[in-house]
N, C-alpha and C positions, 0 to 999 in steps of 0.2 A: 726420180726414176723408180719404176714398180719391181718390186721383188719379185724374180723370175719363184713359179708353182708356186705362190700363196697369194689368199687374199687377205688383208688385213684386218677386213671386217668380219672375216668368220675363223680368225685368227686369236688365240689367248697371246701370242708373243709380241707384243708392240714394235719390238726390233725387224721385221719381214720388210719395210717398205723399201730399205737400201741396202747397201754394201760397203758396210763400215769396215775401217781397221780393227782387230781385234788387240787387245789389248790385256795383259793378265791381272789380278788384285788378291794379291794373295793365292787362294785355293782358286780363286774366281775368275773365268772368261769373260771382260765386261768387249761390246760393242762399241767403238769410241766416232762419234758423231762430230767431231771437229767443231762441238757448240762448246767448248770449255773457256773457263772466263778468268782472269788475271783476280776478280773484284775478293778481296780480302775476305775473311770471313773473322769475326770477331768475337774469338774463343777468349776474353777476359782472360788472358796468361791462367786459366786453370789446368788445374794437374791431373795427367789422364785418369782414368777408373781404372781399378787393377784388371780388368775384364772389357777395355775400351779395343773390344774389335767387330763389333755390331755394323756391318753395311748392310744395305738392302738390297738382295738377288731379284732383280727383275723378274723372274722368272714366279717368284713366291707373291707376287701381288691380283689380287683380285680386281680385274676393269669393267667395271659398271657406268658404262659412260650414259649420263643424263642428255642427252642430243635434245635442241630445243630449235624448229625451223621459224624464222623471223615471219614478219609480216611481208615483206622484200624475198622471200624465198632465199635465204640463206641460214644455212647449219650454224649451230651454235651451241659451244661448250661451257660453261659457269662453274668454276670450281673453287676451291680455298686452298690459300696456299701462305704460309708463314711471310709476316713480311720479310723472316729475314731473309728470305731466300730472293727477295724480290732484282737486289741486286746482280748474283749471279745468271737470271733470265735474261734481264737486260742487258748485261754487260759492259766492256769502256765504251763508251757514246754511244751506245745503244747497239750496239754491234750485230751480240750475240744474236737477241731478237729478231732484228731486220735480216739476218740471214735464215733464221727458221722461218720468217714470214717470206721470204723469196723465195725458197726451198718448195716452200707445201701450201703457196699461193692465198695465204691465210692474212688475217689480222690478230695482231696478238695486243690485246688491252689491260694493262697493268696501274694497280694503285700507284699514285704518286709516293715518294718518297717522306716517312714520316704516320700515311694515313694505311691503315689497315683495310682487305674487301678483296673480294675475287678475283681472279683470272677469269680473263674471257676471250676465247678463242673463237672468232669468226671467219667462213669458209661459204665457197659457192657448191661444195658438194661434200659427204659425209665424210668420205676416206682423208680426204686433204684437212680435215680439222681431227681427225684422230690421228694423223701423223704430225700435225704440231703439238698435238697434247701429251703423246708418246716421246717429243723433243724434249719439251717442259720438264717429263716425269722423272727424266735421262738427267736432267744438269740438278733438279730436288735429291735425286738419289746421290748421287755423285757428293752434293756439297753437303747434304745430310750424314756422309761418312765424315769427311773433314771435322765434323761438328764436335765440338766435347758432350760426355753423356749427360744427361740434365738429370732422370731418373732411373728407378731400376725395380724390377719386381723382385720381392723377398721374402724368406721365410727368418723372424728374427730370432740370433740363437744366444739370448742373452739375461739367461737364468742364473743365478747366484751360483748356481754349485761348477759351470760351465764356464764364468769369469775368474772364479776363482781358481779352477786348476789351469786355466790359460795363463795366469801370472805367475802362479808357480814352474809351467811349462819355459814362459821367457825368460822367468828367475834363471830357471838352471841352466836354460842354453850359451845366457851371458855373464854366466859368473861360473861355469865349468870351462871345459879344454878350448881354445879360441877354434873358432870357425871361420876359415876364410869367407870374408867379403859380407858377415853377417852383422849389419847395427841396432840396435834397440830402436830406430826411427823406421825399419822395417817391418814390427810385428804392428800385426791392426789392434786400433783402439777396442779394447774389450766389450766397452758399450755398442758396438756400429760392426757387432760378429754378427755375421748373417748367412743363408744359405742363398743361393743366386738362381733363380729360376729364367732374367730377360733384363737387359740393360737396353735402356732406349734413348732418344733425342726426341722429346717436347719443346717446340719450341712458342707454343702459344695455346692459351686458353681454348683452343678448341681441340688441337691433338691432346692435352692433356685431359676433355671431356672424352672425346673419343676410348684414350685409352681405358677411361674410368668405364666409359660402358662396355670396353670387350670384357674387362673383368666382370661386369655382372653375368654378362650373357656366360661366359665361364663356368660361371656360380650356378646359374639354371641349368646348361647343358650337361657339363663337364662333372662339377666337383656334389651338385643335390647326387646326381642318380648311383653313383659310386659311396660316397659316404651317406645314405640315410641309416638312420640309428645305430651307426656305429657306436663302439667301445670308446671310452678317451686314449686322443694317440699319443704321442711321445715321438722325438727323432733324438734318436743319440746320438752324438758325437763324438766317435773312438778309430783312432786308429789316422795316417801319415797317407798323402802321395801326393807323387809332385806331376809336372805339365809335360815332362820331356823324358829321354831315355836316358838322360847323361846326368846322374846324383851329384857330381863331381860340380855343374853350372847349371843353377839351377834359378830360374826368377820366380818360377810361385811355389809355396808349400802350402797345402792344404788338406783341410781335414775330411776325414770321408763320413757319410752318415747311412742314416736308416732309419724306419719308421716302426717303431712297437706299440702295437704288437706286428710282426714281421710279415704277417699275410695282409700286410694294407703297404706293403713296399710298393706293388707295381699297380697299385691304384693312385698312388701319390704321384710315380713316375707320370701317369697317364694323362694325372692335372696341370704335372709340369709341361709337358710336352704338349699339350690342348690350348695352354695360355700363348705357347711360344708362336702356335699353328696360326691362332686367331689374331693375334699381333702382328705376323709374315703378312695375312691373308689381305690387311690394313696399310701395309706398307710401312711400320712402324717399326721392326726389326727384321733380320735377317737368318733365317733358318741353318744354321751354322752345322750342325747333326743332326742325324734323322731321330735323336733322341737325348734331351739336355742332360748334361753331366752334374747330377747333384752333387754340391760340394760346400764347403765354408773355407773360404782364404783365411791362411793364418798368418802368413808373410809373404810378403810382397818386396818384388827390387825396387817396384815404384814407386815407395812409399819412403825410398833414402832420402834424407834430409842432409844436403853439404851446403858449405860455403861458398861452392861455385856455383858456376853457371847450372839455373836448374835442365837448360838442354841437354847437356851432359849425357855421351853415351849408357844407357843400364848398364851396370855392373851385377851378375850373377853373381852368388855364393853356393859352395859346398853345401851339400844337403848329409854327405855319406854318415856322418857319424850322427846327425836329428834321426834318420830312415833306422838307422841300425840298433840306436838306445830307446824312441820311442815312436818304432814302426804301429803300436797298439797302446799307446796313450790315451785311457780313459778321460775324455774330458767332461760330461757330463750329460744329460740330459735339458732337455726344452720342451712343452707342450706345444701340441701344434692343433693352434686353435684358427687362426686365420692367413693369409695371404695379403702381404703389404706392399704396394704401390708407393716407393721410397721418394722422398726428393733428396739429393746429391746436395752438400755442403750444408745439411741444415743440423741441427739439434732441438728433439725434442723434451719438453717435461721428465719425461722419464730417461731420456739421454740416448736413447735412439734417433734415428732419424726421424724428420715429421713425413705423414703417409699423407699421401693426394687423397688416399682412400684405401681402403680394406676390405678382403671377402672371407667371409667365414665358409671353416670347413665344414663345421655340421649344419 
């Protein structure tokens, strides 16, 4: 059915062709297509990221559809798509598929199970192969939230003098006055202290080239024309705030920063918020503020380690007496020389995470 006042080919919003349920996700309005699939997604029992809330807003992606017309006069779409996503398209016995190819009169051509290769979406006219591809985009997004984070953009904050009063910091937290709901299995490993600029889901050597190349183009647009011949910079590490209004239950602390010298803050800001832009624009995160909150996690609920079930509802802890003793706890200084493309569960040489890749600031 066509969507009454828009055409979908001179249309940015993929969602115009029907009249979905609406559905909430969080902060988010998503459109629900009734293509949702039972089929598992196979998150290896790992354990969220402290910042696992990265979906992708439809609305932040950039459609450059490559339209290719056959020899036979039909439309046709070639795109790449993770295998693993390949099950959720399909769905139990093919389900999902044969309903969006009934739907928008299309064929929908999928690797087999096991072999890696495009999607290909073929139609007897343009509009009906960009509303099964618009289908498609709809169940990737969807099961790309579900996903655990693979990698994450960072700035690392993990200098000698920075480690060092971070354990002096947990020293005293847990061997002063008790702290409701506080364990030593919730402060982050010293080494793998970082500041957070984009947390994402790679799920195959070519999103993870992708994202390697938004970071260059980054580096030429964004981060040359703002820092040339800059000073050497520095981000400090000083001072307390948490996620919520309530001190009392609180699941993340973390530390606040800045950049010195101090008149290169909202240049930095402007790399962060350019990296996050061109990421959304890719469909690779999700634009969560109109401006990323520099920060460095210091403790995390998700980080408790029990003897139970790790499903286990979060348990917050009291913040009021960390906020109040060391709301301006100097913890130290980091040069900030480049921007690191992290991978999730790994350790490197130096005991940081290992980088997919890195852009220099200067």
């Amino acid at each position: 059915m066509d969507a009454p006042g828009s055409d979908i080919l001179f249309s940015k919003d993929p969602l115009v062709f029907t009249n979905p349920k609406l559905i909430n996700i969080g902060e988010y309005c998503v459109r629900d297509f009734q293509v949702h699939t039972n089929v598992p997604i196979n998150s290896q029992n790992l354990a969220p990221y402290e910042e696992d809330d990265n979906i992708v807003s439809c609305m932040d992606v950039e459609y450059n559809y490559d339209m290719k017309i056959t020899k036979t006069g039909k439309f046709l779409i070639e795109f790449h798509v993770p295998s693993a996503f390949f099950g959720s398209i399909i769905g139990s016995k093919g389900v999902v598929r044969r309903k969006i190819e009934q739907d928008t009169h299309t064929s929908i051509k999928i690797p087999r199970q096991g072999e890696e290769g495009d999607v290909i979406i073929t139609g007897g006219n343009e509009r009906d192969v960009i509303r099964a591809k618009s289908r498609v985009d709809i169940i990737i997004w969807q099961t790309r939230d579900k996903h655990p984070l693979t990698h994450f953009v960072s700035v690392p904050m993990v200098s000698d003098m920075i480690k060092h009063n971070f354990d002096i910091f947990k020293a005293n937290l847990l061997t002063g006055t008790m702290i409701r709901g506080l364990d030593a299995s919730m402060f982050q490993n010293p080494n793998k202290l970082h500041l957070t600029i984009a947390t994402l889901v790679l799920l195959d050597e070519v999103e993870q080239n992708q994202a390697v190349q938004v970071l260059k183009q980054c580096k030429e647009e964004i981060i040359n024309p703002l820092f040339t011949s800059v000073e050497p910079l520095r981000i400090t590490l000083r001072g307390l705030e948490i996620m919520n209004d309530d001190p009392t239950n609180v699941d993340v602390l973390y530390g606040k920063v800045s950049v010195n010298p101090p008149k290169y803050n909202d240049c930095f800001q402007k790399v962060a918020d350019g990296i996050v832009n061109y990421l959304a624009n890719k469909g690779l995160v999700r634009r969560q503020y109109e401006s990323v909150k520099l920060h460095v996690t210091l403790i995390n609920s998700l980080f408790r380690k029990t003897n139970t079930d790790s499903k286990q509802k979060r348990e917050p802890f009291d913040s009021t007496l960390i906020l109040e003793k060391y709301k301006n706890f100097h913890f130290g200084e980091e040069d900030l020389n480049y921007i690191h493309l992290s991978v999730r569960f790994t350790t490197s040489e130096g005991a940081y995470y290992d980088a997919l890749t890195t852009v220099s600031i200067k």
